[in-house]
C-alpha positions as CSV (number, residue, x, y, z in Angstrom):
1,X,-35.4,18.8,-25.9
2,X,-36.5,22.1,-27.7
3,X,-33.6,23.4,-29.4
4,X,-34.4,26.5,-30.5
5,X,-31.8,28.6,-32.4
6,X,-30.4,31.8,-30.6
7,X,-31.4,34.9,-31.9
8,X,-28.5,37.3,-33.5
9,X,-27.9,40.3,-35.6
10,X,-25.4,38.6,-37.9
11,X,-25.8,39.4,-41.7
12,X,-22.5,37.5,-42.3
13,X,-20.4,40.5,-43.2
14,X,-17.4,40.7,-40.5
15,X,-15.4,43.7,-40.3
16,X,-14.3,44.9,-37.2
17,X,-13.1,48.7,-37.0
18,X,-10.4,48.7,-34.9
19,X,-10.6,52.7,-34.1
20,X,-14.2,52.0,-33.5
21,X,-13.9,48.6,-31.7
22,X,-17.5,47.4,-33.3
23,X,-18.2,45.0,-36.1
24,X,-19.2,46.8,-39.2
25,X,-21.9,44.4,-40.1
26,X,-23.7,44.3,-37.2
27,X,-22.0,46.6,-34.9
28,X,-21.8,44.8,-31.4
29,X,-18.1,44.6,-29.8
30,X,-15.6,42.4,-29.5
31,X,-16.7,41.3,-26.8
32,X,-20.3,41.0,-27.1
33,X,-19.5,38.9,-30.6
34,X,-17.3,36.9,-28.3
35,X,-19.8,35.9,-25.4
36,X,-22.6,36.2,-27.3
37,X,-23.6,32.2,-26.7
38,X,-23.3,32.8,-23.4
39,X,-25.4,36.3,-22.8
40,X,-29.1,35.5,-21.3
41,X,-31.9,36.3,-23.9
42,X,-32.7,39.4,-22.0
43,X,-28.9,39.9,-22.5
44,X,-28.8,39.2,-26.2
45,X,-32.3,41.3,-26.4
46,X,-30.9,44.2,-24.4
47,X,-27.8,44.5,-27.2
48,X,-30.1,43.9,-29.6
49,X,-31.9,46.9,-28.8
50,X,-28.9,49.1,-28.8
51,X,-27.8,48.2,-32.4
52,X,-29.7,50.7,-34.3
53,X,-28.5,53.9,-32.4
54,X,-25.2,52.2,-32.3
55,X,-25.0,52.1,-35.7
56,X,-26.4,55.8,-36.2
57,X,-23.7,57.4,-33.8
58,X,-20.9,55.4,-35.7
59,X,-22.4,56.9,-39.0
60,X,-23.1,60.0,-37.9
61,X,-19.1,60.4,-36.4
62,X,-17.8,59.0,-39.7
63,X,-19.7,62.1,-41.5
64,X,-18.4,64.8,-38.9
């Protein structure tokens, strides 16, 4: 049985902003940290995409 390990943005640094509602380390949801195991790979890949401008737009409002 291959086992391969499921793919995920964690760095290990969990802070979640509540105002926000997005883990300041990697910056998916609540929710999306909490089904995260359960999410496809075209799921996880699809969030996985969105992190970058995700974490942009929070940057860019904590600025304004």
């Amino acid at each position: 049985m291959d086992r391969t390990p499921i793919t995920t943005p964690c760095v290990k640094v969990c802070f979640v902003d509540p105002k926000a509602g997005v883990c300041l380390g990697c910056f998916r949801t609540m929710e999306e940290l909490g089904c995260w195991t359960r999410y496809s790979d075209a799921e996880r890949d699809a969030i996985m995409q969105a992190l970058p401008e995700r974490e942009a737009a929070y940057r860019r409002a904590r600025e304004a």
